[in-house]
N, C-alpha and C positions, 0 to 999 in steps of 0.2 A: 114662788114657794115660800112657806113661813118660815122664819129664823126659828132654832131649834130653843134658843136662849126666850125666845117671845113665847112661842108655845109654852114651854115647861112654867113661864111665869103666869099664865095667861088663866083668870079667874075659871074659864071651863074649862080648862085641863084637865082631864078623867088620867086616872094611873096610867106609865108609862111602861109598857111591858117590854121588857129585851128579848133577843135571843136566848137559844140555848148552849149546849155544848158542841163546839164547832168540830175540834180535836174527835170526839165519840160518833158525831155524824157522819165524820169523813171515814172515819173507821170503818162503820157500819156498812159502808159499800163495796168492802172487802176487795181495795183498790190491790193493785199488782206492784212489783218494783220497775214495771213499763211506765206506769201510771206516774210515779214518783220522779221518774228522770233518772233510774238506773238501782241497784243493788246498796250502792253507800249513801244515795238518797233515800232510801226506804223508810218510813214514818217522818219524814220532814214533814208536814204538813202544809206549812208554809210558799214551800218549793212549788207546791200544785197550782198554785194561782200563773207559774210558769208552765208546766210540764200537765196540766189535767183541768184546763178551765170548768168543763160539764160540772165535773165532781165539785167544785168552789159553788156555782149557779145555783146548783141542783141543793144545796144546805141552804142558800139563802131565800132561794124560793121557797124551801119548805117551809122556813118560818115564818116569813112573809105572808104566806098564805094561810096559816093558823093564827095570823094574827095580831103579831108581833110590830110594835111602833119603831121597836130602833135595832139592827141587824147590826153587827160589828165586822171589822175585816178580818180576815186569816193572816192576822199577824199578829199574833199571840207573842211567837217566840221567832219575831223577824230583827230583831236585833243582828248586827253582826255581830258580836260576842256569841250569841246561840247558833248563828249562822257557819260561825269559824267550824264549830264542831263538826260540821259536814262539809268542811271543805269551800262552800260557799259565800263568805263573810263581802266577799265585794260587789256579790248583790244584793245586797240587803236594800239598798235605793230602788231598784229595778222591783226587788218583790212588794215593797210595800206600797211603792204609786200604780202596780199591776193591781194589788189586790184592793185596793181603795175604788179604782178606778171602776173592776167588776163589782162591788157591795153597790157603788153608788150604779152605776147602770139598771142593776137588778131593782133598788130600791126607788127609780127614780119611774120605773115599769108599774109599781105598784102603788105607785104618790097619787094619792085626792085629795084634794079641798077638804074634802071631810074628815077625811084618814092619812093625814101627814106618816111621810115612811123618814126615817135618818137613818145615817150610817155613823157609826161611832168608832174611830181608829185604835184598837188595841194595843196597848203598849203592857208587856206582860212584865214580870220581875227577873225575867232572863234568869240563869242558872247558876250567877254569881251575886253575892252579897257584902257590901261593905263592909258593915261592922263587923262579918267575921271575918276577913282581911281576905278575901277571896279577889278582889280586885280593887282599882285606887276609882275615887271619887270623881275625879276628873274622865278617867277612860270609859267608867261606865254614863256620867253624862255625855260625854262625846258620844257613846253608841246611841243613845236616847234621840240626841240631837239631830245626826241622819237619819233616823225612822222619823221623826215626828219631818221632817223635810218633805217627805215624800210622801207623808198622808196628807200633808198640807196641800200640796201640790195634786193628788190626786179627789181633793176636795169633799175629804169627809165634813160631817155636821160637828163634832165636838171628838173629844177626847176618851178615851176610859183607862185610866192608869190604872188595871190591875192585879187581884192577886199579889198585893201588897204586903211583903214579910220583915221588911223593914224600914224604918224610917227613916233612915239615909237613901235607901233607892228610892224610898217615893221625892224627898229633894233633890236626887239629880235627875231623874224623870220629868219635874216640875220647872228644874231649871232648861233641861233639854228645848221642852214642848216649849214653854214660852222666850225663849231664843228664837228659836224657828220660828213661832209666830212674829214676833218681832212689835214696837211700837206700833200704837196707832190700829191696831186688828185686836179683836176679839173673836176666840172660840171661846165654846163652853168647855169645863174641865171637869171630869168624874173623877174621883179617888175610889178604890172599893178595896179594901183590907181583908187580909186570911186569918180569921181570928180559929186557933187549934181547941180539941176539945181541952185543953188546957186552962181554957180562957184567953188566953193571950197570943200576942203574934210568935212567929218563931222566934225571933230575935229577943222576946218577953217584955213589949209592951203592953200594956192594956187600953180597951177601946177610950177611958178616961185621958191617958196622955195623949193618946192619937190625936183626939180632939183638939185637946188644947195647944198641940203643937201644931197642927193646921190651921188652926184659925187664924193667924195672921193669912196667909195664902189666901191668894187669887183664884177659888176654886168655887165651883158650884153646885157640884154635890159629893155628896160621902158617904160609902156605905160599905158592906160584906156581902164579899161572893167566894164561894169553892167553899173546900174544905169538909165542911159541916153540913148539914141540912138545918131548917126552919128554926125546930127547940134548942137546938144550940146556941141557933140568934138571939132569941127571944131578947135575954137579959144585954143585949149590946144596941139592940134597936129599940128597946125601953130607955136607955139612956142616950142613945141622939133620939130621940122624940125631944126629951125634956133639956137637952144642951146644944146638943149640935145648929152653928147658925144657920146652917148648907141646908140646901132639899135632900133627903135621906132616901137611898138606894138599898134595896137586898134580894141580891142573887144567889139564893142558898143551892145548895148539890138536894134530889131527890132523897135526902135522908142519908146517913152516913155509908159510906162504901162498903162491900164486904167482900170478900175473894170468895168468886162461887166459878170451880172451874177455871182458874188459871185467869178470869176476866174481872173488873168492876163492877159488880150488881148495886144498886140502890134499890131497896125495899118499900118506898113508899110508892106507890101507886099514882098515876095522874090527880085521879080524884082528890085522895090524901093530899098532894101536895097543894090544891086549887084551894083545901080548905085552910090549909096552914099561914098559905099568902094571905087570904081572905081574913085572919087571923090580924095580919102585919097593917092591913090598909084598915 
């Protein structure tokens, strides 16, 4: 099988499509609190890679099969810091080498010579933030540090640190992940930032400092996903086009969200959005 870091470099590399939304798929099949592993499990998401493997399969096949080069795992919010919240926090080792282990079986069902398939370990920004003193710098890299342990272990292709709202969590994220990895080993490393209709991250960086304070880092690509849809990006992937040293990623939301019905709606249509990326490449 090809190194994920050789492809992505590799002179015929055609664009690399991700997934979609993992969280909204698994929704979508309108699972039960049986499903989840009981009543105070219910929207864990994460948990299901325990308690509902079909439903974990069944999202990754579907992407898979429309398309997609690199599938990430259901551990968005497998931190134990996120995990605590439900009670769960001492599996958080157990759920992420589960869920690593299912992405790569499914993606390894779908792997050819011709159409290389990866799995990318999701490391989210968990539900506490440094600089605004929500937690210490050390405890949230230590949560970082057993996730990235256990995707190492359960032998994803590379990283995706995202959904990135501030730039103290993406350094103890970066310290986590490369801990774990340890001397001597390379993975490839994604950054992908939340940048708000604001322009800026939550914490009110702009995609300018992001940059510059990554670029010392060990990383290999950089880019925005969530939040926003396409036009929002425009002006933040205009400028890593012409600064950013990294290969540049964007995972934008089908157009900005709206409350229709008590649910999330995105307005823009498949089509619309095929054109918008088609815009970006």
């Amino acid at each position: 099988m090809i190194d994920f870091l050789e492809y992505l470099n590799s002179e015929k590399r055609p664009v690399l499509v991700f997934d979609g939304a993992t969280g909204t798929s698994l929704q979508d099949q309108q699972l039960t609190a049986v499903d989840y592993g009981g009543v105070s499990l219910e929207g864990c998401n994460e948990n299901l890679v325990l308690t509902s493997v079909k439903s974990v399969e069944k999202v990754h096949k579907s992407f898979l099969e429309a398309g997609c080069d690199v599938i990430e795992t259901n551990t968005f919010g497998a931190t134990s810091i996120v995990l605590n919240e439900y009670g769960i926090g001492d599996k958080a080792y157990e759920i992420n080498l589960k869920a690593a282990q299912i992405a790569k079986k499914i993606s390894t069902e779908y792997y050819t010579t011709e159409k290389p398939r990866f799995v990318a370990g999701s490391i989210g920004p968990t539900t506490k933030l440094p600089t605004l003193g929500h937690i210490s710098f050390d405890e949230l890299k230590k949560s970082y540090l057993e996730q990235a342990k256990a995707l190492i272990d359960g032998s994803v292709d590379l990283f995706i640190i995202e959904t990135c709202q501030d730039v103290l969590q993406i350094k103890a994220a970066l310290q986590g992940v490369n801990e774990a990895i340890g001397n001597g080993k390379k993975i490839p490393l994604m950054v992908s930032v939340t940048m708000e209709t604001t322009g800026q991250m939550l914490i009110g960086s702009d995609i300018s400092s992001i940059t510059t304070i990554l670029e010392p880092f060990d990383i290999d690509i950089l880019g925005l996903n969530c939040a926003t849809g396409p036009e929002q990006m425009k002006d933040h992937i205009r400028y890593l086009s012409e600064h950013s040293p990294f290969h540049i990623s964007c995972i934008p939301n089908a157009g900005l969200p709206e409350n229709v019905g008590g649910k999330a709606h995105y307005r823009l249509t498949p089509m619309e959005l095929k054109f918008q990326l088609s815009h970006f490449i």
